[in-house]
N, C-alpha and C positions, 0 to 999 in steps of 0.2 A: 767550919773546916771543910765541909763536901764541897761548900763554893769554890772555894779557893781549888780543892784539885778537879774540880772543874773547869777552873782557871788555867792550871799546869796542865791537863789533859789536851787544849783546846787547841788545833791547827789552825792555820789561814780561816777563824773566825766560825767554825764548823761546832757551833755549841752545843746542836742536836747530839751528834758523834759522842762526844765529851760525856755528853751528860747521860745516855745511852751506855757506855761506857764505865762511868760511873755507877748506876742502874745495877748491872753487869756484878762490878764489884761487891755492893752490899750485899746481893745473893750468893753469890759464891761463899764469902764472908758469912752468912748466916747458917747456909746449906750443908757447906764443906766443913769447914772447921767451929761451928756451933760458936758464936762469939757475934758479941753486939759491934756493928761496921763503926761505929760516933767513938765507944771508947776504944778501942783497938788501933782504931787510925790516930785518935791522942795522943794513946801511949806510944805510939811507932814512931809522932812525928818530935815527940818530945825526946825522945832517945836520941834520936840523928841530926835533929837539929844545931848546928855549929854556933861557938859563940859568937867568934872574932874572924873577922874577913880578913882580905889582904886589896891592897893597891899597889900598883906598880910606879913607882917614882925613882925617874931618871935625876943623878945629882952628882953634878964633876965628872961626868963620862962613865957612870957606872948607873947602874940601874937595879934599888932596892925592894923588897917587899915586902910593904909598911903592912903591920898588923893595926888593927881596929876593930872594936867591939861593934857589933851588932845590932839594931834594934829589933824589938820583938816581933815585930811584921817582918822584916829582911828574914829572921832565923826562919822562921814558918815556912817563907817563899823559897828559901834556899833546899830546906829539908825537903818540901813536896818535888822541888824542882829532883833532885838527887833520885827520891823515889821513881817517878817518872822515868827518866832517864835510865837507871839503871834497871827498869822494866823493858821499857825496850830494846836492851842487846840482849833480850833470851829471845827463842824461836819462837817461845810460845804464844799464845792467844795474850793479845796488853793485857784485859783486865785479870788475869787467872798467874800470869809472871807476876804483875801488882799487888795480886793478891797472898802472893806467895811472900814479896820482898817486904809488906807491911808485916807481915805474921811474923818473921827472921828480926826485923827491927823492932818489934814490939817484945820481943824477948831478948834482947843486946846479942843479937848472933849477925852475922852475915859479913857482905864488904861494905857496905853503909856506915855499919861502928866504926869501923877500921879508916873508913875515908875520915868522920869524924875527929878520929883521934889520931889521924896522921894529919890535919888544919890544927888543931890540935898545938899540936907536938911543934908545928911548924910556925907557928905563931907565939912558941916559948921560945925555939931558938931565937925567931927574928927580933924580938924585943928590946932590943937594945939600939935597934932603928927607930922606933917610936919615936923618939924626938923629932924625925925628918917631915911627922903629919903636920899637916899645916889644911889637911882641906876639914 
């Protein structure tokens, strides 16, 4: 799991950064909030994790989107990807907002749930398009 969001960390191939970064994280993680960084980051990425993707498929001049279930790597990459992401539009220092938004989603709090379960939400409504998957 550290690999991987050192994977989602990582810019124009700068692994040192990343992994520095990461570094960063586990202590904060151990320092601040007294908690093991391996299971904390589990439980966080297992909560945000989404099931069902979407695609966008144009069909008779309309353009639908098709829900589809996930696989267990896509869900992982997506959750890290979201954490990430949503670390970087706070002000603060990456790894210390990261470590802030891992803690929030490791306890079902924050906008991470909520993105979840508005993919969610939006992939019951569009279910009735299913049939248009064809990839």
């Amino acid at each position: 799991m550290i690999k991987l969001l050192t994977v989602a960390l990582m810019k124009k191939g700068q692994k040192q950064v990343a992994e520095q970064l990461v570094f960063q994280l586990t202590s904060i993680l151990r320092e601040k909030y007294k908690v093991s960084p391996k299971s904390i980051l589990l439980s966080a990425v297992n909560n945000v994790k989404p099931l069902i993707g979407f695609r966008n498929v144009r069909l008779r001049g309309a353009s639908y989107k098709i829900p589809f279930f996930l696989k267990e790597e896509q869900q992982v990459k997506t959750a890290l990807d979201w954490l990430v992401n949503s670390a970087k539009k706070t002000n603060l220092n990456l790894s210390q907002s990261l470590a802030k938004e891992i803690i929030q989603a490791s306890q079902e709090q924050g906008d991470l749930i909520k993105k979840r379960n508005e993919v969610h939400k939006l992939g019951n409504q569009n279910k009735v398009f299913a049939h248009y998957r064809w990839f």
